[in-house]
C-alpha positions in Angstrom: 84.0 142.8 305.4 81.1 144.4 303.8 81.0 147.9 302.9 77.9 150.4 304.5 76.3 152.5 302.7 74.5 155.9 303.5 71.4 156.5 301.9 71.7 157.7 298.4 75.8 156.8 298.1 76.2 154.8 294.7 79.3 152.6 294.9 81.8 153.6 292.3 82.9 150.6 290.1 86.6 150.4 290.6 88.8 151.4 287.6 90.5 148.3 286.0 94.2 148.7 286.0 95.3 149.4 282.2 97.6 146.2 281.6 101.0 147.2 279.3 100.5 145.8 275.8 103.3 143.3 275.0 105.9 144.1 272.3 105.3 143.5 268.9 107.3 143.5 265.9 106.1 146.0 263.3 105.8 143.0 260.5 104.9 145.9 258.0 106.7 146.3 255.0 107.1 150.1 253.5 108.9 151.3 250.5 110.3 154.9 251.2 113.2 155.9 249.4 116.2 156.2 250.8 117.7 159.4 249.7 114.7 161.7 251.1 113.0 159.9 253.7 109.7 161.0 253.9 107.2 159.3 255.7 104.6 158.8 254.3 106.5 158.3 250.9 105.2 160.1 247.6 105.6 158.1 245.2 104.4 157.4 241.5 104.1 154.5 239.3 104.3 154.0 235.7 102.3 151.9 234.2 104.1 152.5 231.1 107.8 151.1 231.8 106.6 149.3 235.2 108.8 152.0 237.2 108.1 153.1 240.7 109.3 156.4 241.1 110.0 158.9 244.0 108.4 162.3 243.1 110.6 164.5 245.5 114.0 163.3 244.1 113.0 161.3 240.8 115.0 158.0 242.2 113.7 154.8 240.5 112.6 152.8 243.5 111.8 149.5 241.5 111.4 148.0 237.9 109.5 145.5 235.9 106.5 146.2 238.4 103.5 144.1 237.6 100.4 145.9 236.2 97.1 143.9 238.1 95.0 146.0 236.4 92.7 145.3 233.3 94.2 143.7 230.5 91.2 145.1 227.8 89.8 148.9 227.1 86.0 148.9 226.9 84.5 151.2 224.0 80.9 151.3 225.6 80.6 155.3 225.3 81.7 155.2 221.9 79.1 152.7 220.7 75.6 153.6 220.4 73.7 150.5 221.2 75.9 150.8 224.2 77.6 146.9 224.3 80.5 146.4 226.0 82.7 145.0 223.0 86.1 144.0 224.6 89.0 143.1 222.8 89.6 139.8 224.8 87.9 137.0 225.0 87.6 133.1 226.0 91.0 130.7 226.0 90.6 128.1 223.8 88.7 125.1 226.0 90.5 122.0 225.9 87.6 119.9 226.3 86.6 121.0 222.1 88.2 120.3 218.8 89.7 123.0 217.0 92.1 126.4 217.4 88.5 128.4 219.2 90.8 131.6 217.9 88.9 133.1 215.2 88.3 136.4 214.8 84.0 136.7 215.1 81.7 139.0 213.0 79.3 140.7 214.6 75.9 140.9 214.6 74.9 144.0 213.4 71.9 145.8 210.9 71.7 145.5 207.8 71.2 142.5 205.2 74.9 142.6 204.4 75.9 142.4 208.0 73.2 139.1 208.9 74.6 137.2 205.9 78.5 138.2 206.7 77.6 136.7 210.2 75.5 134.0 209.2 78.6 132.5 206.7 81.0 133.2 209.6 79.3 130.9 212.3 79.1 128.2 209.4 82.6 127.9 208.4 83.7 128.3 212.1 81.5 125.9 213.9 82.4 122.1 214.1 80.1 119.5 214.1 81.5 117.4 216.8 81.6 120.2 219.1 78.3 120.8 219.3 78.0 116.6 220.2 80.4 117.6 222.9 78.6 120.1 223.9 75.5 118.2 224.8 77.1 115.6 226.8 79.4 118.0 228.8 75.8 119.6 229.9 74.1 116.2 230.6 77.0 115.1 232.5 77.2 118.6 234.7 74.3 118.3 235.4 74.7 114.6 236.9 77.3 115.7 239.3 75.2 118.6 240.2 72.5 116.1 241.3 75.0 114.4 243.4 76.6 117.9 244.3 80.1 116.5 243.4 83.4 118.6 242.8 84.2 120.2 240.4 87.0 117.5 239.7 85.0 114.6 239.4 83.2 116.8 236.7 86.1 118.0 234.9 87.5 114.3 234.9 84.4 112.8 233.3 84.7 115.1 230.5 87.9 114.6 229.6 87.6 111.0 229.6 84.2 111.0 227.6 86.1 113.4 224.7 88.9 110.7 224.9 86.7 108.0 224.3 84.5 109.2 222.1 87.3 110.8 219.7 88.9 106.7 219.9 86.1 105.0 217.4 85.9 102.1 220.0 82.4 103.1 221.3 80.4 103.6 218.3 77.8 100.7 218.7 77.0 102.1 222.6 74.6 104.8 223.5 75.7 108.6 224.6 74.2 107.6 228.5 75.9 104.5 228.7 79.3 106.3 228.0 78.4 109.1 230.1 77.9 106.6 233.0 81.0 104.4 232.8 83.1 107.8 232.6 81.3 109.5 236.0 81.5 105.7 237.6 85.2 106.0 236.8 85.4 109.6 237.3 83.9 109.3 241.1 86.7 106.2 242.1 89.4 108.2 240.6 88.8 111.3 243.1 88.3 109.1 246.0 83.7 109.5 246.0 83.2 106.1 245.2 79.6 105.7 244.0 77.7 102.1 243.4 76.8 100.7 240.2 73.4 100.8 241.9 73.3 104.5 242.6 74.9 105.5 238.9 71.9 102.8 237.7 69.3 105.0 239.6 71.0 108.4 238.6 71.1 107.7 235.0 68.9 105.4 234.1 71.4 103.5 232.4 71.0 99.4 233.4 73.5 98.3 236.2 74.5 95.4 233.5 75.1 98.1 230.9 77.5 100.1 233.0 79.7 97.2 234.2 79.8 95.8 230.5 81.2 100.0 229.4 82.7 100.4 232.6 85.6 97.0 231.9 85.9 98.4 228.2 86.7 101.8 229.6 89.2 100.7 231.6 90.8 98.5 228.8 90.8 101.3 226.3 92.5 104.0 229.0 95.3 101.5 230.3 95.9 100.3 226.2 96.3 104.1 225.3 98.4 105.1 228.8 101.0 101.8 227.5 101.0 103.4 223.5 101.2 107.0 224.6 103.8 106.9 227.5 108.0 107.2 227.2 108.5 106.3 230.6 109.2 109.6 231.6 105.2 111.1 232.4 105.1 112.9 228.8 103.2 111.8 225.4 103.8 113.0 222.3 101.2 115.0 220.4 101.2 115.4 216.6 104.1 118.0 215.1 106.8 116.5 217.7 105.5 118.6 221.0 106.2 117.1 224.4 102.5 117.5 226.9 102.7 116.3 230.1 100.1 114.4 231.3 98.7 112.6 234.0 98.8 108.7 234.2 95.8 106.7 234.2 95.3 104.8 237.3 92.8 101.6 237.4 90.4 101.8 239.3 90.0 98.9 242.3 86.9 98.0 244.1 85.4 100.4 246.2 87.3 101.3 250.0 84.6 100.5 252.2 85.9 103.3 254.5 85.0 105.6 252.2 81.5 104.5 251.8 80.8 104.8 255.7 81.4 108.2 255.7 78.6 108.9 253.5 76.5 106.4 254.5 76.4 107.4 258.1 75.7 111.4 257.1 72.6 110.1 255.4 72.0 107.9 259.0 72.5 111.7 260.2 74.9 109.6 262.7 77.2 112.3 264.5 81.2 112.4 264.1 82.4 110.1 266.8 80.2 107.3 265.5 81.1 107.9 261.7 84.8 108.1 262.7 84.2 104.6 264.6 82.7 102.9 261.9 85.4 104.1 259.3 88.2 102.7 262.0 86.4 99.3 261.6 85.9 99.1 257.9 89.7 100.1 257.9 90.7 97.5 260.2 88.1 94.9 257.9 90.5 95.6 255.0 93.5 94.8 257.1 92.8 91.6 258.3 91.1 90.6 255.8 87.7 90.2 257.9 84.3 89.4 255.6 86.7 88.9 252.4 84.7 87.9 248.9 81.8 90.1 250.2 81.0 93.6 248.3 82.0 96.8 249.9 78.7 97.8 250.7 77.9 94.4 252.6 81.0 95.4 254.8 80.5 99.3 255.0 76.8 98.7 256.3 78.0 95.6 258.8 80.7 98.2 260.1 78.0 101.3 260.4 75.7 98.7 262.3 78.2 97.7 264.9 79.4 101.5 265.2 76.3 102.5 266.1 75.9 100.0 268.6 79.0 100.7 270.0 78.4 104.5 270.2 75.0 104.1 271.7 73.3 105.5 268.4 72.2 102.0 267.2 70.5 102.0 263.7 68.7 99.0 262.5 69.3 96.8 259.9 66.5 98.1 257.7 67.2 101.4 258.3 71.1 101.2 257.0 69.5 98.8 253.9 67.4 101.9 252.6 70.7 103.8 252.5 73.4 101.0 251.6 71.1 99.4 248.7 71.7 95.8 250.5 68.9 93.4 252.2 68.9 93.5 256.2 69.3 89.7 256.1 72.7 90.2 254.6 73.8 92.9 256.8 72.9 90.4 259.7 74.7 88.0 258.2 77.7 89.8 258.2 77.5 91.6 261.4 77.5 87.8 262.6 80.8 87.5 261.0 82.0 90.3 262.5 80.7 89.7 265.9 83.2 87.1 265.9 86.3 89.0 265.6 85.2 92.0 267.7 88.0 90.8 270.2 90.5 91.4 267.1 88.5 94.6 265.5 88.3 96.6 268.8 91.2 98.0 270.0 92.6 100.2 272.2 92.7 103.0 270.5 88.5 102.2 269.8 88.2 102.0 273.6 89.6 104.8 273.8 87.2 106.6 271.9 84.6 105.3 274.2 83.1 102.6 272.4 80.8 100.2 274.7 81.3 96.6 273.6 78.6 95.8 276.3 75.9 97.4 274.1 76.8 94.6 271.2 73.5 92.9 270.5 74.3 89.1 270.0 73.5 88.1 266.6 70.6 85.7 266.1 
């Protein structure tokens, strides 16, 4: 029944009922000591013997307490061109040759001071370091252009020092080795990238980088067979035990793993990239367009997902991505056709894949 109103009566909005809040636990932990109880606790620590103490009583609450504070004492009021000379400074970087410990001079006024420095930076610098140096940069900078991890990074530079300290590549060029180690670098953290794209990234000539990229993998499974006990450890000169990490060969490229990059470039949403990764998977399992290249299967996958998903792409439009002709994506799509009774499977269906939308190959 609605409610009448006399003229200038405003209707009162009615007061929600205040709901009980539900018990909680009190998940907070609170050092208090024991003998005095006060709440809040005062209490004191020192740095010094890594004590916390109770002020009211003098009860140690707690040794060995860990100091998260800075490690160095900074001098800047002290100094007059006011630097910030701290006591600590870089850990020695794996990735160079040498201890990296030495004590530096520094630069100050004064001809005395300038040739002190200048004789220090001589004896201390190594030559091969500053090689090092350069290709750590250059190769960086690669992965930056393909905005890789950090790891794919981190492993191409310690497989270029590797190879470059072994002798074995002194007749091939810095880029060459630079590319076989980021090929090998990018299968080893599962981002798999072409010979094609590496070709067009650095330069380097796709028969180059398969001719560096077999005596790569040679020299890293020779060296994991001489260095390893059987146990995961090497032995480094002076008798010390370093464990280490053991090389795995690389295999040929997962198709699966190409579709998921290839379809972001497609700008292709979830559903269908999940699709078309579910059929490259299920390619590998049965063994469907066998002796063909990964990127011939990954684009034949992407072109029926896209069908399937009702975001079909052409043929020429996943060529400009995949680096293969539209005639041979056709061609295997025709391969595939065949078997769609055996790729598409329930759990596609269920994803709500059309098979009616198929185009029949030519």
């Amino acid at each position: 029944m609605a409610q009448v109103l006399s003229p200038g009566q405003v209707l009162e909005a009615p007061v929600p009922k205040k709901e009980d809040d539900e018990w909680r636990e009190n998940l907070n932990v609170r050092m208090i000591c024991p003998d005095c109880r006060e709440d809040p606790p005062d209490l004191y620590e020192d740095h010094a013997s890594g004590d916390m103490i109770c002020t009211s009583c003098g009860l140690v609450l707690s040794q060995r307490n860990i100091d998260v504070s800075s490690e160095w004492r900074t001098f800047s009021n002290d100094d007059q061109g006011n630097d910030d000379p701290s006591r600590v400074g870089d850990g020695p970087n794996a990735l160079l040759n040498g201890a990296q410990l030495n004590t530096g001079i520094a630069f100050g006024e004064g001809m005395r001071s300038k040739d002190l420095h200048r004789a220090q930076n001589k004896a201390n610098t190594d030559k091969t370091n500053k090689g090092l140096l350069m290709a750590y940069k250059q190769i960086g900078a690669l992965c930056d252009g393909w905005q890789l991890p950090g790891s794919v990074s981190d492993t191409a530079k310690h497989m270029f020092k590797d190879a470059s300290e072994s002798g074995l590549f002194k007749g091939k060029t810095q880029e060459a080795l630079i590319a076989g180690c980021l090929f090998l670098a990018c299968r080893r953290n599962q981002v798999p990238r072409t010979f094609r794209e590496v070709t067009d990234l650095t330069r380097v000539s796709k028969k180059e980088i398969g001719r560096i990229f077999k005596t790569l993998e040679d020299f890293f499974r020779k060296r994991e067979k001489e260095r390893a006990n059987g146990d995961g450890t090497a032995m480094i000169g002076g008798g010390t035990i370093v464990t280490q990490e053991a090389y795995v060969g690389s295999t040929q490229a997962d198709p699966s793993d190409l579709c998921n990059r290839f379809c972001s470039l497609l700008e292709m949403d979830q559903k269908a990239t999940n699709v078309a990764i579910q059929l490259a998977a299920k390619l590998k399992e049965t063994g469907g367009l066998a002796g063909r290249s990964p990127l011939s299967a990954a684009a034949a996958a992407i072109f029926m997902a896209g069908h399937l998903m009702d975001q079909p792409k052409s043929a020429k439009e996943i060529s400009g991505v995949a680096k293969v002709s539209d005639s041979t994506i056709r061609q295997a799509y025709k391969l595939l056709y065949q078997d769609k009774d055996v790729l598409i499977d329930a759990d596609l269906i269920n994803r709500g894949v059309n098979v009616e939308k198929l185009p029949k190959p030519a």
